[in-house]
N, C-alpha and C positions, 0 to 999 in steps of 0.2 A: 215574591221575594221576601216580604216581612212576613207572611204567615208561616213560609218554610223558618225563619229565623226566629219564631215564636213557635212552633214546634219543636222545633229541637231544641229551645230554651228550658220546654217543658216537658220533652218525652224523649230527648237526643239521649242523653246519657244512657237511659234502662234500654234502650234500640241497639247504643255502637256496646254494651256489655252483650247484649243476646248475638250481635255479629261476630264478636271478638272469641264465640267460641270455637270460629272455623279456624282451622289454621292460616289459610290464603288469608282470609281478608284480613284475621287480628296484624297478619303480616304487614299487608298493605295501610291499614291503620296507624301501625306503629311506623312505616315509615313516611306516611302523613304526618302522624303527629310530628317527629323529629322535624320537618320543615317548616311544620306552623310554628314551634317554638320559636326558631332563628328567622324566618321571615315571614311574618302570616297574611299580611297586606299582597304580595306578590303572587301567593299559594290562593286566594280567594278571586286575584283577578284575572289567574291562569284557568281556573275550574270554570269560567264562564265561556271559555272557549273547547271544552271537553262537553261530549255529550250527556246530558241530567247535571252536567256539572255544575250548572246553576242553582239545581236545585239541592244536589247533595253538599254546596258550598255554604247555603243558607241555611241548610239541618245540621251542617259541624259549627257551622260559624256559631247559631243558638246554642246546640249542644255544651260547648267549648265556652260559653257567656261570655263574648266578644262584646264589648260594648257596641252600641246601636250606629253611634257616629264612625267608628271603624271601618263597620261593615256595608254600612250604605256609601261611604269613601270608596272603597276598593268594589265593590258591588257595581258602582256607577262608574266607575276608569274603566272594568271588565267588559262593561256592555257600551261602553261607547266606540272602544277600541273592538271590540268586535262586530259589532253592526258597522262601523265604518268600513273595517276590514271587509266583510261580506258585502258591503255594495258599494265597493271598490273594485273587487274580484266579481263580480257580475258583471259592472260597468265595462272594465277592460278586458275580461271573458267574450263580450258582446259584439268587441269593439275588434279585437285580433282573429276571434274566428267567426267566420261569417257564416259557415255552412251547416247548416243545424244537424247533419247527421253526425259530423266529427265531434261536436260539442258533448255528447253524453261520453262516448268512447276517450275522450280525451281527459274529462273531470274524472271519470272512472280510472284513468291511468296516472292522474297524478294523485289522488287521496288511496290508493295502493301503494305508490312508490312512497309518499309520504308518512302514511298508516305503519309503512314496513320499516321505514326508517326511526319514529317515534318509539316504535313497539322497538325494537331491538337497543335504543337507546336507552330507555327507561330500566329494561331487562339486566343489561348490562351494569346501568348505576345500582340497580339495588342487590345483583350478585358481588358490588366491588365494596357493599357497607355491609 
């Protein structure tokens, strides 16, 4: 967590200029940036619930030189609300299906239907900016 946010204190910037020359991602970048401007507290303790999002939360957060008490603020909400959330959903995953063969079939149908709904919502917001 701190050495991803001391790397990109110290090597973010010359990294998101060498990304920024794809089109996608300068894309995705820029419509990163526009939300860390307006809310960047919210946007760091959403990326910990995304995959590496932890880690690319703590290379924009350095990159971007967020002060240190911001980022372990929202750094530490992220992962408490997500670790709870995760063995919450174990716990009552455990607890309502009992049969271990429907268990993988079932987590597999909902992180599809979920995946499918996030991916199409996202899609949709940055077609309508």
């Amino acid at each position: 967590m701190v050495s991803g946010s001391l790397w990109g204190r110290f090597g973010g910037r010359a990294a998101l200029d060498r990304l920024s020359r794809r089109k996608k991602i300068a894309a995705g970048l820029g419509w990163l940036d526009g939300r860390l401007q307006r809310h960047p507290r919210p946007v760091l303790v959403v990326a910990r619930w995304l995959p590496s999002g932890g880690t690319l939360g703590a290379l924009l957060a350095g990159s971007l030189r967020w002060p240190m008490t911001e980022f372990f603020t929202a750094s530490a909400v992220g992962v408490t609300l997500w670790t709870s959330y995760v063995a919450f959903l174990g716990y009552a995953g455990g607890r309502i299906v009992t049969e271990p063969g429907i268990s993988p079939l079932l987590s597999l149908a909902v992180a599809l239907i979920l995946g499918s709904v996030i991916t199409y919502s996202v899609k949709h917001s940055v077609k309508a900016t």
